[in-house]
C-alpha positions as CSV (number, residue, x, y, z in Angstrom):
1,X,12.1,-50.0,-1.6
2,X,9.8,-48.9,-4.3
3,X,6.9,-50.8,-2.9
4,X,6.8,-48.4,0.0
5,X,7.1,-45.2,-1.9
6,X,3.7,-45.6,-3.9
7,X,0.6,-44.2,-2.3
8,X,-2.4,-46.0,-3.0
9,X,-4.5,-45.5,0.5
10,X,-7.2,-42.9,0.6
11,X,-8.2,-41.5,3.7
12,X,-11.5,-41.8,5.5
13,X,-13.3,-39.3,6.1
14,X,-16.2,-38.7,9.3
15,X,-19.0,-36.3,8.8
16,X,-17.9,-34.5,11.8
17,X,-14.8,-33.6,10.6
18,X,-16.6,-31.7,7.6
19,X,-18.1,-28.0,8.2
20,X,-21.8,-27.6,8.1
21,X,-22.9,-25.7,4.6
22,X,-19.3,-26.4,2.9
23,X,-19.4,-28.0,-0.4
24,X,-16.8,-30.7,-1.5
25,X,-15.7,-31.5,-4.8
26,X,-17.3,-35.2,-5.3
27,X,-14.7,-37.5,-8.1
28,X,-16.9,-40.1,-7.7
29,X,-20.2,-41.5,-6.2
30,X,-20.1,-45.6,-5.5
31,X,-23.3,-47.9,-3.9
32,X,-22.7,-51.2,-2.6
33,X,-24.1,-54.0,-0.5
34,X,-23.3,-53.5,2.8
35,X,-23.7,-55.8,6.3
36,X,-26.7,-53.2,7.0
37,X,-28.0,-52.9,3.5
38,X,-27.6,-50.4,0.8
39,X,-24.6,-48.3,1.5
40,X,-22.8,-45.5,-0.6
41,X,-19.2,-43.7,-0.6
42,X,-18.2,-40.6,-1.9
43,X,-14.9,-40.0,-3.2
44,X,-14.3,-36.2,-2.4
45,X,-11.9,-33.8,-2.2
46,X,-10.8,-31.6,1.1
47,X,-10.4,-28.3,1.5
48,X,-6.5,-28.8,1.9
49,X,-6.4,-30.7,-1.5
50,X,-6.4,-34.0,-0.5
51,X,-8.8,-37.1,-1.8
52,X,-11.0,-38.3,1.0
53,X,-13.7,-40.7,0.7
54,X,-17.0,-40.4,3.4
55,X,-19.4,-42.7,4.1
56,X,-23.0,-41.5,3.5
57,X,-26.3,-42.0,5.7
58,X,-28.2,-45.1,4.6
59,X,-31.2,-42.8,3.6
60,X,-29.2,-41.4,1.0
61,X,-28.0,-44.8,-0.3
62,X,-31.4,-46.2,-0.5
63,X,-32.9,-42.9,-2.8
64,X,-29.4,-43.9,-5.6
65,X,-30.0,-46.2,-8.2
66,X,-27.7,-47.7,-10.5
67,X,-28.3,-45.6,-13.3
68,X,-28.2,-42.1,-11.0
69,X,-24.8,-43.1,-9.6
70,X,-23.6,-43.8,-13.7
71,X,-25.1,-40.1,-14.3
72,X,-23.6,-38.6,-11.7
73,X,-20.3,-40.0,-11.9
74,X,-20.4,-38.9,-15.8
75,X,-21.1,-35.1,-14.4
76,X,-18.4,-32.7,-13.8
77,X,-18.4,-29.8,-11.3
78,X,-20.8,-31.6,-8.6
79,X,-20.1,-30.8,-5.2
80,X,-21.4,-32.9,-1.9
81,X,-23.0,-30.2,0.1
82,X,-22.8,-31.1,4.5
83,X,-25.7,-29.7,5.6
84,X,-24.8,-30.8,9.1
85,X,-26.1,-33.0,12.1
86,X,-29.6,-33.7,12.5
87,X,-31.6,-36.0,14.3
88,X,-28.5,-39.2,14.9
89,X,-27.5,-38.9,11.6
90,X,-26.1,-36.1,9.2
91,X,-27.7,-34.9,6.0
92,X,-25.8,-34.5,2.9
93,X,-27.0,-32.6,-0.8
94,X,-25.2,-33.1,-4.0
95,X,-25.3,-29.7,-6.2
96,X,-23.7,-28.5,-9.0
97,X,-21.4,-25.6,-9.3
């Protein structure tokens, strides 16, 4: 019964659900190995206050290093900015608030 009651999925999120020149709250920033190659997920947080996590383009994985992703994780106050569609794929900015 208590098994059933304890969250522990987070939702994923697609780049068209987000709104062109919004900002999300990023909790965390994470670049792994993926079938295509580098591949990175950001842990962010909706407007309706829920924890979402999005995958990003490729070309954003391949500019992260290791030790960017351990500074940004160690930042507070970061936002991932959707700067929208463009060209097959969507562009994504991380800024600080």
């Amino acid at each position: 019964e208590a098994f059933g009651s304890i969250q522990t999925i987070v939702d994923t999120i697609h780049a068209r659900d987000l709104t062109p020149g919004q900002g999300y709250p990023l909790r965390s920033l994470e670049k792994f190995m993926g079938r295509f190659g580098p591949s990175c997920v950001a842990q962010i947080l909706t407007p309706n206050g829920k924890e979402g996590r999005i995958y990003l383009p490729a070309a954003f994985a391949r500019k992260l290093t290791h030790e960017n992703i351990e500074e940004i994780n160690g930042k507070k106050n970061l936002i991932l900015l959707y700067e929208g569609p463009r060209d097959r794929t969507h562009l994504f900015n991380l800024k600080k608030v």
